[in-house]
N, C-alpha and C positions, 0 to 999 in steps of 0.2 A: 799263329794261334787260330783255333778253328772257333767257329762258333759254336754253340750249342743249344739244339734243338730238341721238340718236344711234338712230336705229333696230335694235332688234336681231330677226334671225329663230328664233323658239325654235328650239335646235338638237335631235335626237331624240337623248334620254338613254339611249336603247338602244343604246347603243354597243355592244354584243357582237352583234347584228344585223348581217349583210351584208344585200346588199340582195334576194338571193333569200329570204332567214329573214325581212324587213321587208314585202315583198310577201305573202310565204304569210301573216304573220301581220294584216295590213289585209282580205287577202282573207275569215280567219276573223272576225274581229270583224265582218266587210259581211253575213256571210253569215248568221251564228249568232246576232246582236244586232237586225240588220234594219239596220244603218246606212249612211249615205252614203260614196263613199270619200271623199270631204272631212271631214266628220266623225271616217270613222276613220283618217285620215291623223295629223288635228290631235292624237288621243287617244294616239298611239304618239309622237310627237312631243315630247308632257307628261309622256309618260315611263312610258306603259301596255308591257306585258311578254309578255302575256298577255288571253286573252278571258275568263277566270276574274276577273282584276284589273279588266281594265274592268266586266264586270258589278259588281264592289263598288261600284266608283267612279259608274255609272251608278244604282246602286240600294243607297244605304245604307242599313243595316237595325243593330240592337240588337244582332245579332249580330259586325258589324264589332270592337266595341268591345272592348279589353284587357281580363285578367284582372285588377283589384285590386289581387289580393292578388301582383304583379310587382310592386312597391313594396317595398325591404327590410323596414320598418319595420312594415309594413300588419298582418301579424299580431297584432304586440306593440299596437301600439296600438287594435286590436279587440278585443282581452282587458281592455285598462285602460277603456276606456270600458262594455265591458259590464259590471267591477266595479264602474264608480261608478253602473250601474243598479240593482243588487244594494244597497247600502247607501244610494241615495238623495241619493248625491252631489251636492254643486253644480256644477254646470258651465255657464263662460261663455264666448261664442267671443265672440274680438275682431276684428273686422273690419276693412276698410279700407274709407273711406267712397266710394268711387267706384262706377263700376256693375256691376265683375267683383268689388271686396269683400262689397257691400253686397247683391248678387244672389247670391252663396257664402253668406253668411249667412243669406240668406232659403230655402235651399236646405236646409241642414242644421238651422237650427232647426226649419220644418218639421218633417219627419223624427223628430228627437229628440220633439219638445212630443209630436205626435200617437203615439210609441209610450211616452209615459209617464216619459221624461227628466227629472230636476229640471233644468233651462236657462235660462237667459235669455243675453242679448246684449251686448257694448258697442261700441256705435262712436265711434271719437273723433271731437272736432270740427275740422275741418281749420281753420278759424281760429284753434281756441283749442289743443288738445291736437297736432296735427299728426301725419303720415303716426306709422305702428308704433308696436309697444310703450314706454311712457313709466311712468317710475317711481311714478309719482303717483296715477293710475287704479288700478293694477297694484294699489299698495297699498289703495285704498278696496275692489278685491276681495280683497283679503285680509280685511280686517276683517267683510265680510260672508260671509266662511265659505265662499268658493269654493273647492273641492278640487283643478279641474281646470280648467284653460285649455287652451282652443283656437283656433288662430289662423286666421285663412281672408285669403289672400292676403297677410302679411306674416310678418314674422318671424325668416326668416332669416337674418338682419343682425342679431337684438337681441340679443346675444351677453351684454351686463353686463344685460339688463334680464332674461334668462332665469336667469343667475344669481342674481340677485336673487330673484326666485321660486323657484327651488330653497332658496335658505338659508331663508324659510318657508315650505316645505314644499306649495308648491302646483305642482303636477304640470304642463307644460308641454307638449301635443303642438302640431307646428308644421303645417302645411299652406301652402304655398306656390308659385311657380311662379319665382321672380323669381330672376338671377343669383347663385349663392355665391361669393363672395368671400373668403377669408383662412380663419380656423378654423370650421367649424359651431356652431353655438349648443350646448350640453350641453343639450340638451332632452330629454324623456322619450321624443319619437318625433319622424322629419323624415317627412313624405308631401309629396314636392317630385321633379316627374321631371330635374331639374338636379343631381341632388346627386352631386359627380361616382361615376363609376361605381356610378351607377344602375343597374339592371336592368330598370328600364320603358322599354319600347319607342321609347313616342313622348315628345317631350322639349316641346314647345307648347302643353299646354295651357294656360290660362287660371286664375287664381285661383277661379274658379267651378266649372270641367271637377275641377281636383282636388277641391275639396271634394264635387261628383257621384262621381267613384271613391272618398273615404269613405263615403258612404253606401251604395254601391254594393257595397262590404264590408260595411257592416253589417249589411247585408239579408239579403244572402247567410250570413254566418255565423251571425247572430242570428236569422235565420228572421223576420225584422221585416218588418210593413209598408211599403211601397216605392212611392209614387205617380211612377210613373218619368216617366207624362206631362208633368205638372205642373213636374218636375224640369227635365227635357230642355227643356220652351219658356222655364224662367229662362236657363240655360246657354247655351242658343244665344244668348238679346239677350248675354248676358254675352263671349260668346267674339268677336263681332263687333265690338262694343263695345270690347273691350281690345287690337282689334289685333291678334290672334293668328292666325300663317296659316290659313286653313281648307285643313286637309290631313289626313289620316289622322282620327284618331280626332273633331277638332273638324268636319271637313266633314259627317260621319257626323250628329253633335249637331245642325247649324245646318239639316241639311236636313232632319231627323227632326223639327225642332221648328217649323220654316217648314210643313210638312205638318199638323201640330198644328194651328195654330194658324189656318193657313186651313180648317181644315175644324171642328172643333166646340173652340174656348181650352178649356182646362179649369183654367189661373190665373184668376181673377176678377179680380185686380188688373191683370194686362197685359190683358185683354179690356178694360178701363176706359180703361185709357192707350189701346187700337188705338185706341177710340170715337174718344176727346177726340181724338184727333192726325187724324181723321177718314180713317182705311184701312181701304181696301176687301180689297186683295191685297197680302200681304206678297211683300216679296222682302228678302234678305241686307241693301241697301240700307238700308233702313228700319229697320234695327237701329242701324244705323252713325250714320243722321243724321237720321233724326226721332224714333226711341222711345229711344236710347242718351241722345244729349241731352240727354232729359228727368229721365232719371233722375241723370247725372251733375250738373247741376244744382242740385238739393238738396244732394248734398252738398262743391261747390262753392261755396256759399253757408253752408254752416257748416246744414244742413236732412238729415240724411244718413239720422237713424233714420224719417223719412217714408217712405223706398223700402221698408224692413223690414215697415212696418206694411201700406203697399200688396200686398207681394209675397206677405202671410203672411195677410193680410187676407180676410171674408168677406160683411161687409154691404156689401152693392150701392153704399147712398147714400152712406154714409162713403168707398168705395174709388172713387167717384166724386167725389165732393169734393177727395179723397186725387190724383186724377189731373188734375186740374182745379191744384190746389195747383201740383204741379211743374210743367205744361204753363205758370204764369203766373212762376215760377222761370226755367224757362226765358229767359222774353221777357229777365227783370231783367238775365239774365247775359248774353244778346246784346245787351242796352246796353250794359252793363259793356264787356265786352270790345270792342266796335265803339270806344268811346273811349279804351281802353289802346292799342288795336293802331292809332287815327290818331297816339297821340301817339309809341309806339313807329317808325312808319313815319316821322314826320315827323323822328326824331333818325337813323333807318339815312339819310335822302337828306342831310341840310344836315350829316351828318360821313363823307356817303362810304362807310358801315360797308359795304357791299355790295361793296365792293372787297376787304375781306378775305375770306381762306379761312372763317371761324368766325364768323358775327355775333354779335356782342353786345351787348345794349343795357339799360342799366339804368335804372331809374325808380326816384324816390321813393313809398312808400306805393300803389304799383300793388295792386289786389286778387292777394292772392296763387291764389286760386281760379280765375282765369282766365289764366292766366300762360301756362298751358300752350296753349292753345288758341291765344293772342297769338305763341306761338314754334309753332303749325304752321301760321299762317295765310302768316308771314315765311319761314319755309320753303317753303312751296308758291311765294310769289312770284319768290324768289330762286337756289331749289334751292340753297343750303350748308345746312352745319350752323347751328345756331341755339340762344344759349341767352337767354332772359326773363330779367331780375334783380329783384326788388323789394326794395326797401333800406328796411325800417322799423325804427326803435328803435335804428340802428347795427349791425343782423342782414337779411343778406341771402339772402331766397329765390329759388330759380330753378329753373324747366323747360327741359331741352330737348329738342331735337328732330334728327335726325338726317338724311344721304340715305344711301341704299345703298352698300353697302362702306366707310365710317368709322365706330367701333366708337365712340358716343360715351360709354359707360359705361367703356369702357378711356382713354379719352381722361383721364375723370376720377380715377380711378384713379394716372392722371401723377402727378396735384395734389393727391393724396386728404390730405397733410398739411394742406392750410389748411381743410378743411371740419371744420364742427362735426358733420354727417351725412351720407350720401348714398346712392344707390343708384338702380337702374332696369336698363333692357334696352341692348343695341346701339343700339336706334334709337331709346329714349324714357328720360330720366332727369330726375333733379333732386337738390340738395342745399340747405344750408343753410351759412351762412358769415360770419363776420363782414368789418362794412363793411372795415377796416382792411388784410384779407387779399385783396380786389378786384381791387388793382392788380397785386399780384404775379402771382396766380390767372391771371390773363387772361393775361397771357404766357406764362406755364408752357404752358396749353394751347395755343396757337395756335405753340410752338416744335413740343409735341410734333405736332401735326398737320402743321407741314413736316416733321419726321422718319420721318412714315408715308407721307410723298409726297398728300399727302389733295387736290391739284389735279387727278387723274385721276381722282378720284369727285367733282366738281364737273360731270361732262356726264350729263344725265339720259338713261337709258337706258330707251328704249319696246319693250317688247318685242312683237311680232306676229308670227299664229299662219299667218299666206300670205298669197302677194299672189293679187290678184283680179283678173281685167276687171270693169267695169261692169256687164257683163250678167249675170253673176251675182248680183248684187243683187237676190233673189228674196224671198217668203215661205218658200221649201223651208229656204231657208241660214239664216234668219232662225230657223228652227223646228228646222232642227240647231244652232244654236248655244244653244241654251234646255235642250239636254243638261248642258252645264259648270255649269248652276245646280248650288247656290248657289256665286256668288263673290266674292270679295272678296280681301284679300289673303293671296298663297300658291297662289290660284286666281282669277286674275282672269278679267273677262270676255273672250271671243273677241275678235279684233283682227286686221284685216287691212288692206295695205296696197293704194293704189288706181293704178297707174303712171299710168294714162292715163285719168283720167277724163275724160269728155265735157260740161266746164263750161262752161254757157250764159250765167250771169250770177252775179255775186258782188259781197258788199256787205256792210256791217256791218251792225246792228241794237243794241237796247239803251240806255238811257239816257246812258251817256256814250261810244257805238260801238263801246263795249270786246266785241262777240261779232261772229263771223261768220256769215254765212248765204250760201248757195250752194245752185242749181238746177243736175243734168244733165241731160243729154237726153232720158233715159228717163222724164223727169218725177222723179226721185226728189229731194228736195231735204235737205240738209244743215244742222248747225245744229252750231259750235264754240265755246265758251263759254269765253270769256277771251282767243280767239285774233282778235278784232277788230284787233289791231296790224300781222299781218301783209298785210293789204290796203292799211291804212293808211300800211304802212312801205312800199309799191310801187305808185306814183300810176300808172306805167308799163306796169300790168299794164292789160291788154286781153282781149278776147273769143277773138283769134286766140294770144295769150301764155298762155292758160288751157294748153295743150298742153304744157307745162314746170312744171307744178305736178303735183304729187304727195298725197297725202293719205292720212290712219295713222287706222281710223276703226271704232268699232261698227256693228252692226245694231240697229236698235230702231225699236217700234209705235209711233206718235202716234197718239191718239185724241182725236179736237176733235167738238164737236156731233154725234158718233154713227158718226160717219164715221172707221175706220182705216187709216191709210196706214202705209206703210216708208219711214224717216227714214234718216240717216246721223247719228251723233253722232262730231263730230270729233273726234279726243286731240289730234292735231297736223298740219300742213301746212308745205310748202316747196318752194323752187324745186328742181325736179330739179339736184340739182349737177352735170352736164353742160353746165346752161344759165347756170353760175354763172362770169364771166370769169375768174378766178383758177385757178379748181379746173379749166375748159377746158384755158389755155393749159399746168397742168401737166400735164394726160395729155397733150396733144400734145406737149409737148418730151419726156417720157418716153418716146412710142410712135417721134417720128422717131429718137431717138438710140439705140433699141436694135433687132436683127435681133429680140428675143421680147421682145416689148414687156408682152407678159402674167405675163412671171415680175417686172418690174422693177414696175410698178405694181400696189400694193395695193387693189384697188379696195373691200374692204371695210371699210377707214379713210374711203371716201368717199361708201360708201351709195351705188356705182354698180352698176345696171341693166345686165349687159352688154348682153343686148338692146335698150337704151336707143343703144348706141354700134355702131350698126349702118352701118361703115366698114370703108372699104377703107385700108388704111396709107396707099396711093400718096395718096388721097384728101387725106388729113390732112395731109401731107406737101407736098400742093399749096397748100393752107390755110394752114398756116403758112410755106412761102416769100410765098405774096401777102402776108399779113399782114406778115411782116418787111418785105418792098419798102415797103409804104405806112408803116411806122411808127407815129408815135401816131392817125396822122389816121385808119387802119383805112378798110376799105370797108363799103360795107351790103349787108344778106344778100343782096338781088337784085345788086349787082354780083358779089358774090362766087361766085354761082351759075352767073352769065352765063359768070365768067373760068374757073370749074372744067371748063363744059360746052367753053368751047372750046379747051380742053388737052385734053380726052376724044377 
């Protein structure tokens, strides 16, 4: 089952721009930047205002970044922490074991150890103790004399488990990013840009990015040492890593620390992991899915205080060993999950689940560490919402996963009476649940998703930055597009669509035909990954039928045996719907039955080209009486040509 797409054209968020104020302003950005007008077309488009703003945007600098101390609480809680410097205090952050917990933690222990902190760390073990605060731990740091907790990426949910720590007297600051829900924790301090009516600006960052903005105040008010290098290249794997858009203050991070680290690491432990994963040139990419990975992994696998020791770590051979360790983690858990997610797939086709709005699929004893990865792999295939369940002991865990515009952590919220916990973002969550409460569960949600209408967030929306001719498929455009670095989501890469490409020959490629590959004329050749079906689904298609295809596509370098070319990497492809008999014969019955044919068809419910429908009414009109005359039996395009020319 394929998915189905909708191309959208970013529209320019400059809406208080006419189009004399939209001119003068592309002209200043061409002129004062050095840039192309396609470049700076795209840039205002994205939603640039100004030549001041693009220059941020083109060149993020340390300076971009927030004040702090624009956190209500950020004060109070730089006084309590400098007290418990003063008397020697214990202080332990508790982290979450993923790669935005466990990189927040590596960030602020740092920090603390090297200017003389009493500190140490806990992270739970996601097999055994599970996500946040938990009673049990809490209390073995009681006993050992901790004064003060600190949480880095969780927390704000642990509402009875913070109380609990207040009644003995151990001081609670919270740091966090994640959705607030219901009352705030009584905690001694919240540093969470979500809490609502906040005063920090930007509301994205990352369980990492905030624990960077505490240190970030420490520094600053405590006059402390501040390795901001070091700092910034954790954050950045960490902010890419947890998904967060890169936009404002995270894009500033990820570019800051991709500059880092291609030019001299100053982590020892991520220069370990670049080695072992064998890169040369980072890009945003390589956060997301070959060095993110690695580190999620471990603690995934129940291995979490390994990334701690790497990230914080100084002897070469150990931090190598140490990077060696997760990189063989890794492989464990792409077993793992490669076997959950066949058996997962095999219960969505032989019970249909893909026909529901919400899939669901539950396993017995599934590793719960890879659950989630199992629900965005089902998600990429199917584009719905998506939740993993694994059912051990009569308690069931689950991840899910979301598509744009269905709020899945509101979703849960419906249901929130049968869960023993839960929490997450709009597009990523999880809870916990007894088996008992399953069945109900499941319906609750899937009522309330037909009551948010959740079927028109079921067509996947590609969004692209212009259409192009073919001949602009240059290295110029190639090397204005290498401006939007870093991207990822929030800022994806440049994207444009192709009306009329000039394809020579096309064909799948690939072990099971599942990719496409395509030559134009220009010699430039293409390459679609995943999109081998749609060749496959049109045996009909030809050399001369290539002319009614369409294609939604990046720029990017191949480099094979020394030699670089300019590739095309597909997102998606289709028949011009023009060329599509259905979607035809409705503009024509639309165009003859009205004198303005253009107010009554919506042409961008159809992703038509008007340039594409370059007719004359009488034309169409003639078209469809032949057509009527002949009936089902229809003419072929030379007859119909012949019968039009001699009515002409």
């Amino acid at each position: 089952m394929s998915v189905t797409t909708k191309w959208i054209l970013r529209k320019n968020k400059s809406s208080h721009l006419n189009a004399s104020e939209y001119e003068s302003l592309k002209s200043q950005i061409m002129q004062d930047l050095n840039l192309g007008k396609r470049t700076s077309e795209i840039l205002i488009n994205r939603g640039m205002t100004s030549v001041a703003e693009t220059h941020r945007y083109l060149n993020p600098t340390l300076n971009d970044l927030h004040d702090p101390f624009l956190f209500d609480d950020m004060d109070k809680v730089v006084k309590r922490i400098a007290k418990a410097k003063e008397s020697n205090e214990k202080i332990c952050l508790y982290g979450d074991y993923d790669a935005d917990g466990t990189t927040g933690v590596s960030i602020l222990f740092s920090f603390l150890k090297s200017n003389g902190f009493n500190v140490s760390y806990f992270i739970p073990n996601r097999l055994i103790t599970g996500y946040g605060l938990h009673i049990k731990p809490l209390q073995g740091l009681i006993n050992a004399g901790v004064g003060l907790l600190i949480t880095v990426d969780n927390g704000i949910s642990a509402n009875e488990q913070i109380d609990f720590c207040n009644q003995h007297n151990l001081d609670v600051i919270v740091t966090d990013h994640h959705e607030c829900h219901g009352i705030l924790p009584a905690a001694f301090g919240i540093i969470n840009p979500k809490v609502p009516g906040s005063s920090y600006p930007f509301k994205e960052l990352c369980g990492a990015g905030v624990a960077f903005k505490l240190v970030q105040a420490l520094s600053d008010r405590l006059e402390l040492v501040f390795d901001v290098q070091n700092a910034v290249e954790c954050v950045a794997l960490a902010t890419v890593a947890d998904l967060v858009p890169l936009q404002n203050e995270n894009r500033s991070l990820v570019a800051m620390g991709l500059d880092y680290l291609n030019a001299k690491p100053q982590n020892p432990g991520l220069r370990a992991l670049i080695e072992v994963s064998e890169l040369t040139h980072l890009k945003a990419w390589h956060f997301g899915f070959v060095l993110g990975p690695k580190i999620n992994a471990a603690g995934r696998l129940g291995e979490a205080n390994h990334i701690i020791d790497l990230l914080t770590g100084t002897d070469p051979i150990k931090l190598m060993e140490l990077a060696q360790f997760l990189s063989e983690e890794n492989r464990k858990r792409q077993d793992l999950e490669s076997t959950i997610l066949e058996d997962a797939l095999t219960q969505v086709v032989t019970r249909e689940l893909n026909k529901d709005d919400i899939i669901i699929v539950v396993g017995e004893n599934w590793h719960s560490g890879v659950i989630g990865i199992v629900a965005s792999r089902i998600q990429e295939k199917y584009y719905n919402p998506v939740i993993v369940i694994s059912v051990e002991d009569g308690v069931g865990k689950a991840s899910c996963r979301s598509v744009e515009g269905f709020n899945i952590f509101a979703a849960l919220q419906s249901c929130s009476d049968y869960f023993s916990s839960y929490g997450g973002h709009d597009q990523a969550a999880g809870f916990s649940i007894k088996a008992e409460n399953l069945g109900p569960m499941i319906e609750r949600i899937k009522e309330y998703g037909e009551s948010v209408g959740i079927k028109k967030h079921l067509i996947k929306k590609i969004p692209y930055d212009a259409s192009i001719e073919a001949g602009e498929i240059t290295w110029e455009l190639f090397n204005d597009c290498l401006h939007f670095e870093p991207c990822g989501l929030g800022n994806p890469g440049v994207q444009f669509v192709i009306n009329r490409p000039e394809i020579v020959s096309m064909g799948t490629m690939g072990k099971d035909s599942n990719h496409l590959r395509l030559s134009l004329k220009n010699d430039i050749r293409g390459v679609g990954f995943g999109l081998g079906n749609f060749y496959q689904d049109q045996p009909e298609l030809t050399v001369k039928d290539y002319q009614g295809v369409q294609i939604l596509c990046r720029l990017d370098a191949n480099e094979y045996r020394g030699r670089k070319t300019l590739q095309l990497l597909i997102k998606d492809i289709r028949r011009n719907p023009i060329w599509d008999s259905k979607t035809a014969m409705f503009l024509v019955k639309s165009i003859v039955r009205s004198e303005n044919p253009e107010l009554e068809v919506d042409f961008t419910v159809y992703d038509i080209n008007l340039g594409d429908l370059c007719l004359q009414r009488q034309t169409i009109k003639r078209v469809y009486l032949l057509l009527k005359k002949k009936g089902k039996k229809g003419y072929s395009k030379h007859e119909t040509n012949d019968k039009i020319r001699k009515n002409d």
